[in-house]
C-alpha positions in Angstrom: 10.6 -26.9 -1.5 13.5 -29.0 -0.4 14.8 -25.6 1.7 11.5 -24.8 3.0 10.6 -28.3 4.4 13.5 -28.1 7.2 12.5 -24.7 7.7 8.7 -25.8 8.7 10.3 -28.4 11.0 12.6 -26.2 12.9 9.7 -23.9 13.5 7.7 -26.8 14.9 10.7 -27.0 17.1 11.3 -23.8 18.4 12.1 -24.1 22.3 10.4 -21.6 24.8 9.7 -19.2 21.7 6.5 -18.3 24.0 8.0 -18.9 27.4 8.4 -14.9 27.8 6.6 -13.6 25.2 2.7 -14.4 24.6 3.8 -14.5 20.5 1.0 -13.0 19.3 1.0 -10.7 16.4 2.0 -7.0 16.6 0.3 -6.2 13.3 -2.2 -3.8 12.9 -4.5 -4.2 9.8 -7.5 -2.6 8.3 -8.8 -5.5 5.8 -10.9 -3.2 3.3 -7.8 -0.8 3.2 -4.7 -3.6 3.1 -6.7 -5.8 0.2 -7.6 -3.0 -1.8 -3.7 -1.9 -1.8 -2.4 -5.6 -2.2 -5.0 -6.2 -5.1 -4.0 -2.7 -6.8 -0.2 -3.0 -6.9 -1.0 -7.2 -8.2 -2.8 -6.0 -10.8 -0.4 -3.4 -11.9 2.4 -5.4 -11.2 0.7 -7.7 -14.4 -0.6 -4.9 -16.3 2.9 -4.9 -18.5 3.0 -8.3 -19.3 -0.5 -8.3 -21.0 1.2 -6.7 -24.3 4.5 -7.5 -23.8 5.4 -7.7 -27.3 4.4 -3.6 -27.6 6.9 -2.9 -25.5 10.6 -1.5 -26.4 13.6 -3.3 -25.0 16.9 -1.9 -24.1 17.4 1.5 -25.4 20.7 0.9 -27.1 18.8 -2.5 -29.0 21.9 -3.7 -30.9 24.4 -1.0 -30.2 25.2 -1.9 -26.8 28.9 -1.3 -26.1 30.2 -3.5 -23.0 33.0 -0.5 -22.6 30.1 1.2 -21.1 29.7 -1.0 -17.6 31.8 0.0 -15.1 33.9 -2.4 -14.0 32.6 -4.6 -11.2 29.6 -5.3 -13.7 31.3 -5.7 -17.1 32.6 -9.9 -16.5 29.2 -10.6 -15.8 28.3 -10.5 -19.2 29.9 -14.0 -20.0 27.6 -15.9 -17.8 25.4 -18.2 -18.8 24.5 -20.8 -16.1 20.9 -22.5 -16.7 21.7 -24.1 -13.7 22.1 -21.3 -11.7 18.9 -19.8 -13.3 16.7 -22.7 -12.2 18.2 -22.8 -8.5 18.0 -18.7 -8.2 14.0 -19.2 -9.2 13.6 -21.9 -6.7 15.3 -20.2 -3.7 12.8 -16.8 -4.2 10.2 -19.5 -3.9 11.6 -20.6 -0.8 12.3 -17.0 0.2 8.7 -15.9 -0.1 7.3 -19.4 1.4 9.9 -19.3 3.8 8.2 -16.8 5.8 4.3 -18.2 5.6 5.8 -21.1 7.1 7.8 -20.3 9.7 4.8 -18.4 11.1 2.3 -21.2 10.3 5.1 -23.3 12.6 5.1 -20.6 15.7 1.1 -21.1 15.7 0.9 -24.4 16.0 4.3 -25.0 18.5 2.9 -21.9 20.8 -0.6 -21.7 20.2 -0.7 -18.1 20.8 -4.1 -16.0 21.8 -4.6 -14.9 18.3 -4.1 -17.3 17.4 -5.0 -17.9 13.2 -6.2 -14.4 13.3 -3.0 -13.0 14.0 -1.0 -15.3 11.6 -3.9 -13.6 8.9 -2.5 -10.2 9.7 1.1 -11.0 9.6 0.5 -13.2 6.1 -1.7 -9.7 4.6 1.3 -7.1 5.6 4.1 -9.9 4.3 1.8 -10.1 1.2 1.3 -6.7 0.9 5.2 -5.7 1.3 5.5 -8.0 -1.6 3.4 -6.3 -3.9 4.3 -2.6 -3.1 8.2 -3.7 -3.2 7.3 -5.2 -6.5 5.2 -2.4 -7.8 8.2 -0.5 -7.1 11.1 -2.4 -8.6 8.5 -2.4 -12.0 8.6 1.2 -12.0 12.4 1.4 -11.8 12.9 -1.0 -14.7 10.3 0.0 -16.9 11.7 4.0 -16.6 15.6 2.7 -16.7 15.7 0.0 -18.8 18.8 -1.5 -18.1 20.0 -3.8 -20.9 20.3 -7.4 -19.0 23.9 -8.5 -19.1 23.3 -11.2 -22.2 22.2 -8.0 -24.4 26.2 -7.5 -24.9 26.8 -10.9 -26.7 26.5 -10.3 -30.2 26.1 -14.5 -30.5 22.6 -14.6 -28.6 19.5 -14.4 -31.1 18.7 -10.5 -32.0 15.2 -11.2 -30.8 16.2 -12.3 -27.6 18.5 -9.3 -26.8 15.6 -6.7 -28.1 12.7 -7.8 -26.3 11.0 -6.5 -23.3 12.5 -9.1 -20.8 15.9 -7.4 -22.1 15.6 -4.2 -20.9 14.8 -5.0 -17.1 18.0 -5.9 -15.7 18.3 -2.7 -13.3 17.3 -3.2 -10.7 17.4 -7.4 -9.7 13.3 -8.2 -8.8 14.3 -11.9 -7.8 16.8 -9.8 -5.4 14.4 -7.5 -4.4 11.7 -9.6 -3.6 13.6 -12.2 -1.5 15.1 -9.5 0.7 11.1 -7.7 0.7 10.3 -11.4 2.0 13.4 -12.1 4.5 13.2 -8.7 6.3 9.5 -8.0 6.9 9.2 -11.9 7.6 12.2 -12.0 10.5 11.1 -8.3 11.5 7.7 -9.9 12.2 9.1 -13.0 13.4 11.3 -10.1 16.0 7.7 -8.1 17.5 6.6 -11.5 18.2 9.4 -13.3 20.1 11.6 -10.4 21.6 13.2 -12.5 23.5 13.4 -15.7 21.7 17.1 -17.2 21.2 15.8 -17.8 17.5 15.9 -14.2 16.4 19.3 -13.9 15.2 19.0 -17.5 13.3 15.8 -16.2 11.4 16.9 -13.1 10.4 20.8 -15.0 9.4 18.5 -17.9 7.5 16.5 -15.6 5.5 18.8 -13.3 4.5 21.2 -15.7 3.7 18.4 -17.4 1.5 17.6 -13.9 -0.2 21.2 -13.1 -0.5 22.0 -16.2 -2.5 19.3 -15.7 -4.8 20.9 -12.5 -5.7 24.3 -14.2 -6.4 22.4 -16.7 -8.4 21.2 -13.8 -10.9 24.5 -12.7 -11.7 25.9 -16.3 -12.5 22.8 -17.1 -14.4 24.1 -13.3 -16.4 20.3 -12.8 -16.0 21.7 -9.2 -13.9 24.5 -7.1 -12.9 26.4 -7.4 -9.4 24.6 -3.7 -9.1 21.3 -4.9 -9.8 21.2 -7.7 -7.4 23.3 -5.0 -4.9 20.2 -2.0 -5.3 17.4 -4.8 -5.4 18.8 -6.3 -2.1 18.8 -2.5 -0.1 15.3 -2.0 -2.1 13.9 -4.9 -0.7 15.1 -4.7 2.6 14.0 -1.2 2.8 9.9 -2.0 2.1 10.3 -4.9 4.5 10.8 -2.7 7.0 8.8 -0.1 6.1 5.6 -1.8 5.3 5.8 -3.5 8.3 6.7 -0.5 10.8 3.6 1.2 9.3 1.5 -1.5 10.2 2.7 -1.9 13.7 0.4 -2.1 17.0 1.0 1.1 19.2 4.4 1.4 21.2 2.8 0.0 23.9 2.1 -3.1 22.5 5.4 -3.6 20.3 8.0 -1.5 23.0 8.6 -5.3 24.0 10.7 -5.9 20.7 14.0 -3.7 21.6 15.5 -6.7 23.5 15.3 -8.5 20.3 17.3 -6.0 18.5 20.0 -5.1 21.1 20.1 -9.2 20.2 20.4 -8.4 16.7 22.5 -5.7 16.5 25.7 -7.1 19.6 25.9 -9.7 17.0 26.2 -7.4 14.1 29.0 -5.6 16.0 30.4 -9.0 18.0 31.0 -10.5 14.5 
């Protein structure tokens, strides 16, 4: 919460965010079809958990030989940072909040003609990126079963390396999820304001959020530098896609190009 809080009040702040854009959503939702998806994917996102201790770990168990990593991921498996841990679980938090909030904000700076309707539709297809991106990083671990980086040291407790937590390193969900929650957020954020100088610092604030979550993983040793690299390129790729498919006709959304000829000269500029 402590990252979250300045973001609420520099949305309250935003100057002329409506001054040439009316700011009001470009999201196109069919409730009975968008809930049904969101509640499907929560509940089988939780399905696993409900017999957790049925379910296999890594499939080397014991036997896992650290010569097997390549070698960008095989130092990882030293760390051990609970610190790290606890700071990587509160900035996804703040990824996921960061979002709600900065749109919460632009309502009440710009008062747009949707006004809480159109903040409802943005918060359903952020939501419901979530869950599919999730559904979908669930699938990949459960299949793969990556041994977590903390498997390799023969000195942690045999249970520990052999449960099911054990076997989902590949690939990062905390990465996956922040990124899921940064892009569809600032792509959002880009339909409504177009024009708005505060494009660029969304999309560099969130992703910089989601991208030090990711960093976090690995010095917690709760994942791999490629985990936390395929979650973040995961993640990003649902929060544009869930997004895009929900978008209002070109017509309505042609409006956001300005916003990404902003994005993109400062890709290249820097």
């Amino acid at each position: 919460m402590r990252i979250t809080i300045p973001i609420l009040i520099l949305g309250l702040g935003f100057p002329g965010v409506g001054k040439t854009a009316d700011g009001e959503s470009r999201m196109k939702v069919d409730p009975g079809i968008d809930l049904s998806i969101t509640v499907l994917t929560v509940g089988l996102n939780l399905a696993p958990y409900l017999d957790k201790d049925e379910i296999a770990g890594p499939k080397c168990g014991l036997e896992c030989d650290p010569l097997s990593l390549n070698a960008l991921d095989r130092p990882v498996i030293d760390n051990r940072s609970k610190t790290a841990a606890r700071a990587s679980d509160i900035l996804l938090a703040s990824s996921v909040l960061a979002p709600y909030l900065i749109g919460a904000a632009n309502v009440l700076a710009d008062s747009p003609g949707d006004g809480w309707s159109g903040y409802g539709k943005d918060s359903l297809v952020i939501f419901e990126t979530l869950s599919v991106n999730l559904l979908f990083n669930q699938v990949v671990k459960f299949t793969v079963r990556r041994p977590r980086p903390y498997v390799y040291d023969p000195k942690q407790d045999e249970k520990h390396r052999t449960g099911m937590e054990a076997g989902l390193s590949f690939y990062s969900g905390h990465s996956s999820t922040a990124f899921a929650a940064a892009v569809s957020g600032s792509y959002i954020f880009t339909l409504r304001h177009p024009d708005s100088n505060w494009v660029i610092p969304v999309w560099l604030g969130t992703c910089a959020m989601a991208s030090a979550t990711g960093i976090l993983r690995v010095k917690a040793g709760k994942h791999f530098w490629s985990d936390v690299m395929v979650g973040a390129v995961a993640g990003s790729a649902f929060g544009l896609l869930i997004p895009f498919l929900h978008k209002s006709p070109a017509s309505e959304s042609s409006r956001a190009s300005d916003g990404y000829r902003n994005v993109f000269s400062f890709g290249f500029a820097f």
